[in-house]
Each structure stands twice: as structure tokens, then as C-alpha cells.
PyMOL Python script that loads the backbone (N, CA, C, O; Angstrom):
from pymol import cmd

cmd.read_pdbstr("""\
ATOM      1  N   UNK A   1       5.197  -2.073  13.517  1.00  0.00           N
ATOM      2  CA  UNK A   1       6.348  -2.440  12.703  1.00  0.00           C
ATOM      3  C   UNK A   1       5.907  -2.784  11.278  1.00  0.00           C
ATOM      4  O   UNK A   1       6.536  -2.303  10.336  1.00  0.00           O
ATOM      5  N   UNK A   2       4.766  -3.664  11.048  1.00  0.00           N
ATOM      6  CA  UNK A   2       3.774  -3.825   9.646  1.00  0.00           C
ATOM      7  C   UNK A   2       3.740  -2.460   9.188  1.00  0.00           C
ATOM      8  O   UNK A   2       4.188  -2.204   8.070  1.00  0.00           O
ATOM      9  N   UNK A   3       3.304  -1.633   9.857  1.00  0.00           N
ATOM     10  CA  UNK A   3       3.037  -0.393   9.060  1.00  0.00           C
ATOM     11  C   UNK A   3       3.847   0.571   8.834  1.00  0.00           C
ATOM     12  O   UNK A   3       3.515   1.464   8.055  1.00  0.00           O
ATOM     13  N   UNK A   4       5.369   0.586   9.627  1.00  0.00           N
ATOM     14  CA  UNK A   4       6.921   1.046   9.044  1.00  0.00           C
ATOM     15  C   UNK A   4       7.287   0.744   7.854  1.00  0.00           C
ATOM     16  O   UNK A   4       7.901   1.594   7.210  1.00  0.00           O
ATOM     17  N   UNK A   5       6.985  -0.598   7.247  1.00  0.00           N
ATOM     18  CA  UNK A   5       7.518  -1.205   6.666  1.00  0.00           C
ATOM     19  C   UNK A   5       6.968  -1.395   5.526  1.00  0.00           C
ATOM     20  O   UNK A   5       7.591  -1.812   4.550  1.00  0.00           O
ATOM     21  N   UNK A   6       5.476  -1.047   5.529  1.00  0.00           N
ATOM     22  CA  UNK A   6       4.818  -0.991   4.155  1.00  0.00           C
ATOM     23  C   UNK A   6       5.388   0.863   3.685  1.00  0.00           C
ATOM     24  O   UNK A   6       5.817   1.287   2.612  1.00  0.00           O
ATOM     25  N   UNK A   7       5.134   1.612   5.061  1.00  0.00           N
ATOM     26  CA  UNK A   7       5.792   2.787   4.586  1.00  0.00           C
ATOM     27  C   UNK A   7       7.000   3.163   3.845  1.00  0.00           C
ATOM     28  O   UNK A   7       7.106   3.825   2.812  1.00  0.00           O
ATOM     29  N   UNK A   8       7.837   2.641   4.535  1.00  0.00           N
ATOM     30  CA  UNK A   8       9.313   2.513   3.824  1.00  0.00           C
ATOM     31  C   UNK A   8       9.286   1.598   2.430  1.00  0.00           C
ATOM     32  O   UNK A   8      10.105   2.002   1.604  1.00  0.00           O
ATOM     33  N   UNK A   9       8.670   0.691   2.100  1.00  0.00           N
ATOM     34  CA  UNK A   9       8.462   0.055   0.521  1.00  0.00           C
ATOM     35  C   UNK A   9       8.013   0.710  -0.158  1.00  0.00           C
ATOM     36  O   UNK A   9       8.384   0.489  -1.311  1.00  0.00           O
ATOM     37  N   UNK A  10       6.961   1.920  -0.006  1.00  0.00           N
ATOM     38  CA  UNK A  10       5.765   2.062  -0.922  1.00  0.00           C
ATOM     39  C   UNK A  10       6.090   3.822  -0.564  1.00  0.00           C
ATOM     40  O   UNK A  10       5.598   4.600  -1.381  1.00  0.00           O
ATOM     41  N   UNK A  11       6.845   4.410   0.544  1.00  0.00           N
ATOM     42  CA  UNK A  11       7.161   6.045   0.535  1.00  0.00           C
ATOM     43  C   UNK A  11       5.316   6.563   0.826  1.00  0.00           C
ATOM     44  O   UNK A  11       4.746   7.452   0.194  1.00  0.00           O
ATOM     45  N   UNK A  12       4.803   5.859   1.747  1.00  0.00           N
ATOM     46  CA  UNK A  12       3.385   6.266   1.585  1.00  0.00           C
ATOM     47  C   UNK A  12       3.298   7.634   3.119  1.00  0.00           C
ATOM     48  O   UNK A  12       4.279   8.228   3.568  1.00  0.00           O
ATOM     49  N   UNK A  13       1.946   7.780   3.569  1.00  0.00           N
ATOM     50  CA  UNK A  13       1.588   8.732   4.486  1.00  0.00           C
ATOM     51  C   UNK A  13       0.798   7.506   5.303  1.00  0.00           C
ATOM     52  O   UNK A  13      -0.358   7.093   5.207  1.00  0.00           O
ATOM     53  N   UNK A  14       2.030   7.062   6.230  1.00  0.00           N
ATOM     54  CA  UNK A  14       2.300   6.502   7.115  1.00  0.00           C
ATOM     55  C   UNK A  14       1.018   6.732   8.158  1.00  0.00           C
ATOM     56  O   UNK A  14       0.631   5.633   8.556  1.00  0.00           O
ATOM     57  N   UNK A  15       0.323   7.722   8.661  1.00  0.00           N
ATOM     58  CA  UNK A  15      -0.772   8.410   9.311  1.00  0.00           C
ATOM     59  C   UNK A  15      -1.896   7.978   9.148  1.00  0.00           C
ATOM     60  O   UNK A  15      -2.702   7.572   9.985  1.00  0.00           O
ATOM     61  N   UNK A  16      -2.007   8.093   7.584  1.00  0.00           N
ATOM     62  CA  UNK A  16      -3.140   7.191   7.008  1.00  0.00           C
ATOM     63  C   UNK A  16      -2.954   6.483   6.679  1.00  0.00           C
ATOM     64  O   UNK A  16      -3.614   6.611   5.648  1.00  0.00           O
ATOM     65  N   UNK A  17      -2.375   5.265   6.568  1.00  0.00           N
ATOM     66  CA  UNK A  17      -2.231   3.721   6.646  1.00  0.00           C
ATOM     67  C   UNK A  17      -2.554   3.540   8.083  1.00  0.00           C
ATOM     68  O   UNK A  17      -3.590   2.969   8.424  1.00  0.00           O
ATOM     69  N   UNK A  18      -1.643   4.041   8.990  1.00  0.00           N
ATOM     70  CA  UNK A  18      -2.279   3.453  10.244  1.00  0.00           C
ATOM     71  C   UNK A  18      -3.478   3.891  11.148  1.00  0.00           C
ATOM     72  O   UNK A  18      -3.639   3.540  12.317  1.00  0.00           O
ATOM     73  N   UNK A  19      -4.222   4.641  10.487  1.00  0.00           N
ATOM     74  CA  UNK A  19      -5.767   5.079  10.759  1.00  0.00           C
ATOM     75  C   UNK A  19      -6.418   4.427   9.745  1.00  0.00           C
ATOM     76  O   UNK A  19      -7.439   4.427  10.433  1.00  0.00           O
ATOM     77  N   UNK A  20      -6.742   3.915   8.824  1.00  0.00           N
ATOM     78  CA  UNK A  20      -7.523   2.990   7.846  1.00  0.00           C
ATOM     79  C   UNK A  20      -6.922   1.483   8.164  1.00  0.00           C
ATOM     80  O   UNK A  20      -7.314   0.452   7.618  1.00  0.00           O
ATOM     81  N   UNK A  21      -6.109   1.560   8.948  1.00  0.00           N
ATOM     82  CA  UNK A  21      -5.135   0.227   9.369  1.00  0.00           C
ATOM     83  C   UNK A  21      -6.525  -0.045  10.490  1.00  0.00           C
ATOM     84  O   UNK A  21      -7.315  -0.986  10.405  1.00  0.00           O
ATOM     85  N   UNK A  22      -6.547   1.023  11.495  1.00  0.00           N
ATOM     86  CA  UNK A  22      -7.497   0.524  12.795  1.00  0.00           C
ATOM     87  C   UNK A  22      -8.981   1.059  12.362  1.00  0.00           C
ATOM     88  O   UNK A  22      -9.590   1.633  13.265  1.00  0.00           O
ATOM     89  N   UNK A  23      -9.472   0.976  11.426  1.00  0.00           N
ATOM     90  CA  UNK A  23     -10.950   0.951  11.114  1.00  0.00           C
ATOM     91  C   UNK A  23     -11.216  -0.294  10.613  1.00  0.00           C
ATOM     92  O   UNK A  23     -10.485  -0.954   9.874  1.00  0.00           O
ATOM     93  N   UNK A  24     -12.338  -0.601  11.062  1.00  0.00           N
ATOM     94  CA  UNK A  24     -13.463  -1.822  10.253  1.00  0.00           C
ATOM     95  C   UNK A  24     -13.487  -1.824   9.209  1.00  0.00           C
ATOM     96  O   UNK A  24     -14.642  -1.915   8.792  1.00  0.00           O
ATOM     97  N   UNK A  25     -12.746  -1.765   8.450  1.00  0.00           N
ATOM     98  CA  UNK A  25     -12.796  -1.159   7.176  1.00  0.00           C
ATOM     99  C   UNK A  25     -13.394  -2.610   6.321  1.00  0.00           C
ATOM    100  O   UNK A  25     -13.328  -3.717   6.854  1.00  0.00           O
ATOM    101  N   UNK A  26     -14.023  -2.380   4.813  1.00  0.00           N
ATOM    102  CA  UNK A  26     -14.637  -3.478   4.311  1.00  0.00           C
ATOM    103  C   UNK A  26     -13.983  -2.982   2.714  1.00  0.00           C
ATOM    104  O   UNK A  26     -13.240  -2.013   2.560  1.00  0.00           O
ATOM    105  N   UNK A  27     -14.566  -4.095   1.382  1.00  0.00           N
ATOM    106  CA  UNK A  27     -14.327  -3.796   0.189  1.00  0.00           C
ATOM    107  C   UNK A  27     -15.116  -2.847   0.192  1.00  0.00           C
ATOM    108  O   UNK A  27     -14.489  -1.841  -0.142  1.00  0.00           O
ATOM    109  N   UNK A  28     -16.121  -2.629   0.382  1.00  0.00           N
ATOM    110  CA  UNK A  28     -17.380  -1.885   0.405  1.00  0.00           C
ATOM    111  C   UNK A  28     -17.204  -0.398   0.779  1.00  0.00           C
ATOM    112  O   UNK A  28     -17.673   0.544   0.140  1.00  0.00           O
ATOM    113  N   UNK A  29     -16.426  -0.314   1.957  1.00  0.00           N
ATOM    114  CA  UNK A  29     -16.498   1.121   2.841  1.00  0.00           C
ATOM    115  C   UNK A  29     -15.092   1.532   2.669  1.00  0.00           C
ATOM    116  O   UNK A  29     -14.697   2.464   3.369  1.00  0.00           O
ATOM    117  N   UNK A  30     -14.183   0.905   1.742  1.00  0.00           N
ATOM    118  CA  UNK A  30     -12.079   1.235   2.393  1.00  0.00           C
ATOM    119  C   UNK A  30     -11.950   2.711   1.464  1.00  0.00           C
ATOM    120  O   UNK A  30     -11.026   3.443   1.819  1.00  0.00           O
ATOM    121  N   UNK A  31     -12.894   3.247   0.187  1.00  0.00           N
ATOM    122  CA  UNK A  31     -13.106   4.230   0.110  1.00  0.00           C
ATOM    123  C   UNK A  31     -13.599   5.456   0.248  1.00  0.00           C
ATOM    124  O   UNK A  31     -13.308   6.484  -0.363  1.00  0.00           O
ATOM    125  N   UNK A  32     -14.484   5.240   1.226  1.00  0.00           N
ATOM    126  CA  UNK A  32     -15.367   6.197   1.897  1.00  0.00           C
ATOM    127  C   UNK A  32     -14.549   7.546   1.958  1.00  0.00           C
ATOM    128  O   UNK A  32     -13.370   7.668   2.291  1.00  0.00           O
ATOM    129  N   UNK A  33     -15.231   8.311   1.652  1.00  0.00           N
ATOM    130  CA  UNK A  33     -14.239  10.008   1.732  1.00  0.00           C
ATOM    131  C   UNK A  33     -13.131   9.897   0.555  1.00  0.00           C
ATOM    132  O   UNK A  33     -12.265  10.771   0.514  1.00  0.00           O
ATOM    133  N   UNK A  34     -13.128   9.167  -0.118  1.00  0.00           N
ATOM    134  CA  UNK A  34     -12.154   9.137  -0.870  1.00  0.00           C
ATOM    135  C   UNK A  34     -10.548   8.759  -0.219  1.00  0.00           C
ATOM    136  O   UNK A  34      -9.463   8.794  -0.800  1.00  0.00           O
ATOM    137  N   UNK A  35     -10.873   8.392   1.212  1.00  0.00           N
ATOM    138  CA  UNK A  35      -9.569   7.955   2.507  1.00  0.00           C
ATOM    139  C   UNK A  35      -8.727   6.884   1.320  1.00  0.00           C
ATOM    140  O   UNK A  35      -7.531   6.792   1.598  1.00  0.00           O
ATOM    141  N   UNK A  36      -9.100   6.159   0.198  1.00  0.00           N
ATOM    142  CA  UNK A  36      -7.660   4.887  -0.266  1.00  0.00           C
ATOM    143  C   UNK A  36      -7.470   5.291  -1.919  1.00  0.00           C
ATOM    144  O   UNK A  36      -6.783   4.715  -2.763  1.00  0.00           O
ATOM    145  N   UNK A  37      -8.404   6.590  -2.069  1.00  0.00           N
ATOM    146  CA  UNK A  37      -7.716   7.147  -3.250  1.00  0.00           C
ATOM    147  C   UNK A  37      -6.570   7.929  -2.755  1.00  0.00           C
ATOM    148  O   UNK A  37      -5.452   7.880  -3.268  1.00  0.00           O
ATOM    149  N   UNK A  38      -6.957   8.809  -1.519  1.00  0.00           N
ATOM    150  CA  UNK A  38      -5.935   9.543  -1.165  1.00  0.00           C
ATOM    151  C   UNK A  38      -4.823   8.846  -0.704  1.00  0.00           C
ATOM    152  O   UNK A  38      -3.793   9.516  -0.787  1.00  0.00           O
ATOM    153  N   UNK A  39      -4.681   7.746  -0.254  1.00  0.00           N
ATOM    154  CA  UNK A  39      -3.678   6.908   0.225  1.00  0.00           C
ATOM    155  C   UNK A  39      -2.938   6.351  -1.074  1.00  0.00           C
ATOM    156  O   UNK A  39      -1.771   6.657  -1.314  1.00  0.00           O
ATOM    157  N   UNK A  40      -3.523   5.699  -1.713  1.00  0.00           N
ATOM    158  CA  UNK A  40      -2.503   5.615  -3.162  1.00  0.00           C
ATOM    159  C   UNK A  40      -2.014   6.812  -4.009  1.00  0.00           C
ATOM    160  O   UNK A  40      -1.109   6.627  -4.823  1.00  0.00           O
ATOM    161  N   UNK A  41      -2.495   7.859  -3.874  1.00  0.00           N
ATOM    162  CA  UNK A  41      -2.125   9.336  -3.925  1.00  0.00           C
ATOM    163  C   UNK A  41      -0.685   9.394  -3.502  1.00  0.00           C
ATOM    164  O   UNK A  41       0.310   9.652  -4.179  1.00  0.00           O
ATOM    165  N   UNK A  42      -0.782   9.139  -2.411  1.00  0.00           N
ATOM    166  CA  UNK A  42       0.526   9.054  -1.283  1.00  0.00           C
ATOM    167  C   UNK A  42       1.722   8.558  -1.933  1.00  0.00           C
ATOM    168  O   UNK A  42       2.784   9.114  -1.651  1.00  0.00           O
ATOM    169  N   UNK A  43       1.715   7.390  -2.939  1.00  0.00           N
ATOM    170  CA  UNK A  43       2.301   6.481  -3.068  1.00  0.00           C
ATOM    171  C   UNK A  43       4.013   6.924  -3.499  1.00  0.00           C
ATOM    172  O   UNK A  43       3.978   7.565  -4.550  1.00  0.00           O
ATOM    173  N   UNK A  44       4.945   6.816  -3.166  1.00  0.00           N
ATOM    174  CA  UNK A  44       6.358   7.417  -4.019  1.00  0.00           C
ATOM    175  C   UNK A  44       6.776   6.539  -4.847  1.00  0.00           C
ATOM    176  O   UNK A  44       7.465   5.579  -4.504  1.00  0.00           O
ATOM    177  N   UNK A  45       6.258   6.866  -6.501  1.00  0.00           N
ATOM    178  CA  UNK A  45       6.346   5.824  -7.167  1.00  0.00           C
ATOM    179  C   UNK A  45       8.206   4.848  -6.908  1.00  0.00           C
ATOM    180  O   UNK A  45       8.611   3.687  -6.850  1.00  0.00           O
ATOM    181  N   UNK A  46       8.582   5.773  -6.856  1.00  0.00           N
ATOM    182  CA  UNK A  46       9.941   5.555  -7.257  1.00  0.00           C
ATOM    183  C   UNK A  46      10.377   4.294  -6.625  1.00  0.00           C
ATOM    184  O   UNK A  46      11.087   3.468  -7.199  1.00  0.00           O
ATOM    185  N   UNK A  47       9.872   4.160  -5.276  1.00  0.00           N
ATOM    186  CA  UNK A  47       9.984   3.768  -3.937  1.00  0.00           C
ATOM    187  C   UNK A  47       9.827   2.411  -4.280  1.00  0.00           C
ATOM    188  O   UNK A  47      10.554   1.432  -4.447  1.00  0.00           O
ATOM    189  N   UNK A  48       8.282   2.769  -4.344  1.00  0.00           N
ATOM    190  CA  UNK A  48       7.021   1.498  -5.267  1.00  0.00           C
ATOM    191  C   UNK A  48       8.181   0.407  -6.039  1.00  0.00           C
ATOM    192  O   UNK A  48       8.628  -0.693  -5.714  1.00  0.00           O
ATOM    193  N   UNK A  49       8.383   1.236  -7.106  1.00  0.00           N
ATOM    194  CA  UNK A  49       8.868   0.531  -8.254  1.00  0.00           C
ATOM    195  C   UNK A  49      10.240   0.064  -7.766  1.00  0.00           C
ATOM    196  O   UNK A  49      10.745  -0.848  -8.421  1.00  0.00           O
ATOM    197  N   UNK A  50      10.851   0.489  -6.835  1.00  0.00           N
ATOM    198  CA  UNK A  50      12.407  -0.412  -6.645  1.00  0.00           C
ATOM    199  C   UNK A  50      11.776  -1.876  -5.898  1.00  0.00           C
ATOM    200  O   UNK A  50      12.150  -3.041  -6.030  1.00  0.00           O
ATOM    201  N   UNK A  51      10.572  -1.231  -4.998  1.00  0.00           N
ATOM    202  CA  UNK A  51      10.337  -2.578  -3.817  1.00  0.00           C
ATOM    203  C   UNK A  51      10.052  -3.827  -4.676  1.00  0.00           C
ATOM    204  O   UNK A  51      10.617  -4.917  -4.579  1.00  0.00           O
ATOM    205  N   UNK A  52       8.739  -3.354  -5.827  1.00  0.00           N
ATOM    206  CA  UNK A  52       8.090  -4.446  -6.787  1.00  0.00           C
ATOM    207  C   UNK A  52       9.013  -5.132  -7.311  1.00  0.00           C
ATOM    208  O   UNK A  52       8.931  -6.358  -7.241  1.00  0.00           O
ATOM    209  N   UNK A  53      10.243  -4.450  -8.039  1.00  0.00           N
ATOM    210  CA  UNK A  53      11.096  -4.908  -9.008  1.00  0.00           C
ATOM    211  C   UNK A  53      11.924  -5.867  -7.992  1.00  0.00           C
ATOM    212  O   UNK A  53      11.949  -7.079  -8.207  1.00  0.00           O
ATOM    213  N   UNK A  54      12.622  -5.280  -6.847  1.00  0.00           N
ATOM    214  CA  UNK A  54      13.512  -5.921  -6.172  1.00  0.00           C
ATOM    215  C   UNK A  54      13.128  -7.649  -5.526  1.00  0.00           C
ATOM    216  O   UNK A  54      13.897  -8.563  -5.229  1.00  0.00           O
ATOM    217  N   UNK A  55      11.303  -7.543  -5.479  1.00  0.00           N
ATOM    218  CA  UNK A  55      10.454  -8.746  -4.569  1.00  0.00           C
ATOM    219  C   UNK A  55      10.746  -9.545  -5.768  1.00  0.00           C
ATOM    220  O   UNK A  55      11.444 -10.555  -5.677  1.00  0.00           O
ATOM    221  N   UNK A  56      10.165  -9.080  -7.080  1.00  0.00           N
ATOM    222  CA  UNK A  56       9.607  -9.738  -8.075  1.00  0.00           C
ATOM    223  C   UNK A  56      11.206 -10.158  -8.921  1.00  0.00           C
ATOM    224  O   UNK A  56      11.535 -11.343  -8.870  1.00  0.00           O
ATOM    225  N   UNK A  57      12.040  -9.274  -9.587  1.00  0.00           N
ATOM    226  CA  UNK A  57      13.392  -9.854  -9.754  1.00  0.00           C
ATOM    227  C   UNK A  57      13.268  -9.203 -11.095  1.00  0.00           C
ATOM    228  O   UNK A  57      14.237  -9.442 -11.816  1.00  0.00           O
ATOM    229  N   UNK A  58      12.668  -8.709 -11.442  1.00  0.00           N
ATOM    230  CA  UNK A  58      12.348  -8.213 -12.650  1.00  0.00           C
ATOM    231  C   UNK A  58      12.008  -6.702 -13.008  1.00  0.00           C
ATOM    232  O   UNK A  58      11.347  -6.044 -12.205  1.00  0.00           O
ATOM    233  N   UNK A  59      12.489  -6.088 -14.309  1.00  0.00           N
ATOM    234  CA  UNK A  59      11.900  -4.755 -14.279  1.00  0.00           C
ATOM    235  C   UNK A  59      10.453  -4.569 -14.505  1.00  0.00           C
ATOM    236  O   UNK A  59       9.965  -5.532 -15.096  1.00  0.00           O
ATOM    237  N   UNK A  60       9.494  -3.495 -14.179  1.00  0.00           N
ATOM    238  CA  UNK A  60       8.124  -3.598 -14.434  1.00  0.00           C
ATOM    239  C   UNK A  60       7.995  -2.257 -14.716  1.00  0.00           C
ATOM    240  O   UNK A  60       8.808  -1.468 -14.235  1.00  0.00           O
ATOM    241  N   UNK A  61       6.741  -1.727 -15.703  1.00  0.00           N
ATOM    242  CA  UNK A  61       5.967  -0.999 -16.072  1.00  0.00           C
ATOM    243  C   UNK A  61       5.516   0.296 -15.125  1.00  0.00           C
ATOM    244  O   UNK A  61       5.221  -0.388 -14.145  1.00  0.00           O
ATOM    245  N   UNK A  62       5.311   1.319 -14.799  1.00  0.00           N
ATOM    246  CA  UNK A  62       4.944   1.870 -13.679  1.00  0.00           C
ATOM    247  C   UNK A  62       3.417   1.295 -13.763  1.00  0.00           C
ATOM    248  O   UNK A  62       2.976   0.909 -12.681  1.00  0.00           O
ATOM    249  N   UNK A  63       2.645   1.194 -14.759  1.00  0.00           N
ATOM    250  CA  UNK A  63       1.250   1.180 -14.508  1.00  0.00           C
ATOM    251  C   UNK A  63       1.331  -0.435 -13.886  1.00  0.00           C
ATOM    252  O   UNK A  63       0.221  -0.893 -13.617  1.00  0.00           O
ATOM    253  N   UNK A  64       1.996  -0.955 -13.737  1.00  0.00           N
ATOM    254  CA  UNK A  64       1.820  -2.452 -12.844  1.00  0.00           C
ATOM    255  C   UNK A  64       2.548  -2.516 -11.520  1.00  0.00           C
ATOM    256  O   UNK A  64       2.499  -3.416 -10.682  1.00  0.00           O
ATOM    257  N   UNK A  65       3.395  -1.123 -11.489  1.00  0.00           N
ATOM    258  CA  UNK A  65       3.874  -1.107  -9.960  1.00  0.00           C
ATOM    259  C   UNK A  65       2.620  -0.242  -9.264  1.00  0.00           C
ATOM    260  O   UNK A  65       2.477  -0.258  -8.041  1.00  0.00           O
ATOM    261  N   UNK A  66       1.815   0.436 -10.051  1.00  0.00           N
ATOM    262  CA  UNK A  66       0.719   1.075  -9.581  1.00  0.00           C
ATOM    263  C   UNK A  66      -0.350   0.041  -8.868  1.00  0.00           C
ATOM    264  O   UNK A  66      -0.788   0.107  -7.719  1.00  0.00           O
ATOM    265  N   UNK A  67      -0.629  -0.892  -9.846  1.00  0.00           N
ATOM    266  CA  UNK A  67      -1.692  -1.605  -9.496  1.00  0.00           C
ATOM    267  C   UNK A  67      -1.167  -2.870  -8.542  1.00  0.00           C
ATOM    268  O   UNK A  67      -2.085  -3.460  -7.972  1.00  0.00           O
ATOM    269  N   UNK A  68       0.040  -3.319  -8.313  1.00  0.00           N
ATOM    270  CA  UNK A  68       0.394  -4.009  -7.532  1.00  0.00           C
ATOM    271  C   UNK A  68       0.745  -2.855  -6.260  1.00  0.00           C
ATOM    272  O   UNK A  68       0.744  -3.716  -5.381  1.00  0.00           O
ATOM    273  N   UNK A  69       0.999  -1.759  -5.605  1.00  0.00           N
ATOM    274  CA  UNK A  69       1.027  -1.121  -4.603  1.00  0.00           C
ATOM    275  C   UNK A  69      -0.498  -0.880  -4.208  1.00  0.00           C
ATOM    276  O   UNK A  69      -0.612  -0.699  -2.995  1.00  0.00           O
ATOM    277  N   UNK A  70      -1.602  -0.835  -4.854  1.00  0.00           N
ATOM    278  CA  UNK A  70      -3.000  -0.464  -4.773  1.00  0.00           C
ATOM    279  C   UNK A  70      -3.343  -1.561  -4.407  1.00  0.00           C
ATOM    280  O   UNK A  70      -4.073  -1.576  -3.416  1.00  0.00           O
ATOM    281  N   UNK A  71      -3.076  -2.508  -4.857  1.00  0.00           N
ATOM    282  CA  UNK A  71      -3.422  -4.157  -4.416  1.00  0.00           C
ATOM    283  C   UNK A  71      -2.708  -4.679  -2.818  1.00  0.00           C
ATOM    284  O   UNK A  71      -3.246  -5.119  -1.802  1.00  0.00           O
ATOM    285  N   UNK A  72      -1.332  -4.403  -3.149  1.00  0.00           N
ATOM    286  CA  UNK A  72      -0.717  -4.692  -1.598  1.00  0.00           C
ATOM    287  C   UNK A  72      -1.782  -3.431  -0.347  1.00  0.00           C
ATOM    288  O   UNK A  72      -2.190  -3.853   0.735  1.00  0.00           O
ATOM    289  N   UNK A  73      -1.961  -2.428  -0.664  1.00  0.00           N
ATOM    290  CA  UNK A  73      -2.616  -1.335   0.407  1.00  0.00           C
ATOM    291  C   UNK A  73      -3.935  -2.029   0.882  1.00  0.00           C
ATOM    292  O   UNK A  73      -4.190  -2.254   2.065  1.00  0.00           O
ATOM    293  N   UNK A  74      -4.955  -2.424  -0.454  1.00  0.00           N
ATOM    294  CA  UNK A  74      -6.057  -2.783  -0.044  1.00  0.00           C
ATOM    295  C   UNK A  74      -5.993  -3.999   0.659  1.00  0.00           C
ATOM    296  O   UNK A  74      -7.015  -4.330   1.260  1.00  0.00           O
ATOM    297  N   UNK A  75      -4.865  -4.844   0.720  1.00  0.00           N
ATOM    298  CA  UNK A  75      -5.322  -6.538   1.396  1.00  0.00           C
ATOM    299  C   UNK A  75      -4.595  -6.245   2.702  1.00  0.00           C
ATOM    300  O   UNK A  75      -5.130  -6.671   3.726  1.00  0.00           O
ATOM    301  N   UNK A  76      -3.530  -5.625   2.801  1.00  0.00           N
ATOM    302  CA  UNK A  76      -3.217  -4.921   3.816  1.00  0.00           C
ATOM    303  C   UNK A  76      -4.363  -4.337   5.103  1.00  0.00           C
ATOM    304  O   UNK A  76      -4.492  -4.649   6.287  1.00  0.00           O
ATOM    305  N   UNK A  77      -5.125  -3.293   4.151  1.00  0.00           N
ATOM    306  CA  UNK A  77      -6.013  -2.886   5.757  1.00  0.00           C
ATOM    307  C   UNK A  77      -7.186  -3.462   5.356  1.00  0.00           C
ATOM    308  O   UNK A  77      -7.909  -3.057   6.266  1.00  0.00           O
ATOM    309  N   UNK A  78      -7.888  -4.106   4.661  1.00  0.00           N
ATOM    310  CA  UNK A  78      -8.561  -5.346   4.977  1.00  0.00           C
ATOM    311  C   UNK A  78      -8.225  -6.210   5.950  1.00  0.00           C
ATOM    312  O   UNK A  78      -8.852  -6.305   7.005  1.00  0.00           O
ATOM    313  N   UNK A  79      -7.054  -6.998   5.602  1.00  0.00           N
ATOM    314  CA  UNK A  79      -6.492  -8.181   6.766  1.00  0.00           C
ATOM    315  C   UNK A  79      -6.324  -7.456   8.170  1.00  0.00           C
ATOM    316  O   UNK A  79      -6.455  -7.876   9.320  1.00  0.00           O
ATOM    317  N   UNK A  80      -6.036  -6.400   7.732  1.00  0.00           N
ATOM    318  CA  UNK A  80      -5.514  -5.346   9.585  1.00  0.00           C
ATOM    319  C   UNK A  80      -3.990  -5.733   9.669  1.00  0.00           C
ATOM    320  O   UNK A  80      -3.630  -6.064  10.799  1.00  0.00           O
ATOM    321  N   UNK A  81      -3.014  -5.754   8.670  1.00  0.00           N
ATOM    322  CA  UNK A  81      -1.693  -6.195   8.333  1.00  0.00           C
ATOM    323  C   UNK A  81      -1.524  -7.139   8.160  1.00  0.00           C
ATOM    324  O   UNK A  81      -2.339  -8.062   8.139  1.00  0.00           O
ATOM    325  N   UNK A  82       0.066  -7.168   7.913  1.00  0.00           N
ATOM    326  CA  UNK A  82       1.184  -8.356   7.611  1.00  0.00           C
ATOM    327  C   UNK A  82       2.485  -8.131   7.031  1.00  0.00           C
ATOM    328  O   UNK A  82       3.082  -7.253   6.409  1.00  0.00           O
ATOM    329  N   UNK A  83       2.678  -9.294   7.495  1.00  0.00           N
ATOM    330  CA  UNK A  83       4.642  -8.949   6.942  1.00  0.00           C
ATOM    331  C   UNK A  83       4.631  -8.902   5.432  1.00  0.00           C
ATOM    332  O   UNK A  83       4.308  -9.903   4.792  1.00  0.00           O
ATOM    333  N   UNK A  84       4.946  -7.861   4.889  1.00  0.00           N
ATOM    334  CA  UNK A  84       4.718  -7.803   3.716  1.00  0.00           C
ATOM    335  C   UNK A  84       5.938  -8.547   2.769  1.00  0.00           C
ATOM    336  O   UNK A  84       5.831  -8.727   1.556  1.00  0.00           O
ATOM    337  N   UNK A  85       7.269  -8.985   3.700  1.00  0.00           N
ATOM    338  CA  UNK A  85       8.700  -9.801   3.127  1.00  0.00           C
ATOM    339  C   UNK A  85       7.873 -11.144   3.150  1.00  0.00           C
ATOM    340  O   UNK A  85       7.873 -11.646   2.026  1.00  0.00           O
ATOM    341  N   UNK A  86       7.511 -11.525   3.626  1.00  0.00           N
ATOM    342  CA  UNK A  86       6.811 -12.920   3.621  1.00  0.00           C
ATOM    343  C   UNK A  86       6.441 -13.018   2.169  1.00  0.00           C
ATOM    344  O   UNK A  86       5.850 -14.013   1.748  1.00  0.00           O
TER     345      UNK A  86
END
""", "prot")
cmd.dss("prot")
cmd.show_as("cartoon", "prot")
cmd.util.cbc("prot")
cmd.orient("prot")
């Protein structure tokens, strides 16, 4: 359900979130193969930018809905999820 739900915020490839979701993944290794460039690749800005704006209350920049969706992905499969409405 964590990983529906980051999908549906962020319009990502759902497949690979939840395969880099169940790896050991580290700061060190979450790029390996290039697996979390291609995942922010994924990203539907559009998507991105309603979720950021709608959490945050405010309009934003794309280059800061970029780096706040790159930021939510990486602490995401680091932690191994979370409710991202929290």
C-alpha cells in the first residue's frame, strides 16, 4: 500500500520502486546500475509537482519538485517505506 501510494504521488514505475524497495539497499549501493537514476527518470513531473505543492500549500519551481521527489525516493527505499501523508 506504501508503494501504491508513493506511485500515485510521484506517477513513478511502480516495479522498480518495489524491487529497490526489497533490496539491502545503502547510500552507497541505491545507485548501482544506474537502478535510482532510472527511477527518478520515471518520475511524472506533473504528478510530482501537484503532490509537493498540494503537501507543502504553496506553488514550487520544477527544479525543487525534482529534488524533493529524489529526496522522498531515496529515504523511502533506504527506510524500506512509509506513509508518505504522515
Amino acid at each position: 500500500a506504501q508503494v501504491e501510494r508513493v506511485v500515485d504521488a510521484l506517477g513513478i514505475d511502480g516495479d522498480l520502486l518495489a524491487t529497490m524497495a526489497a533490496l539491502d539497499l545503502t547510500e552507497s549501493n541505491i545507485n548501482e546500475f544506474g537502478r535510482f537514476d532510472d527511477l527518478k527518470d520515471s518520475v511524472d513531473k506533473a504528478r510530482a509537482k501537484a503532490f509537493f505543492e498540494q503537501k507543502e500549500g504553496k506553488m514550487l519551481p520544477l527544479f525543487k519538485v525534482n529534488t524533493r521527489a529524489a529526496a522522498l525516493l531515496k529515504k523511502f527505499i533506504l527506510e524500506g517505506g512509509f506513509d508518505i501523508d504522515e
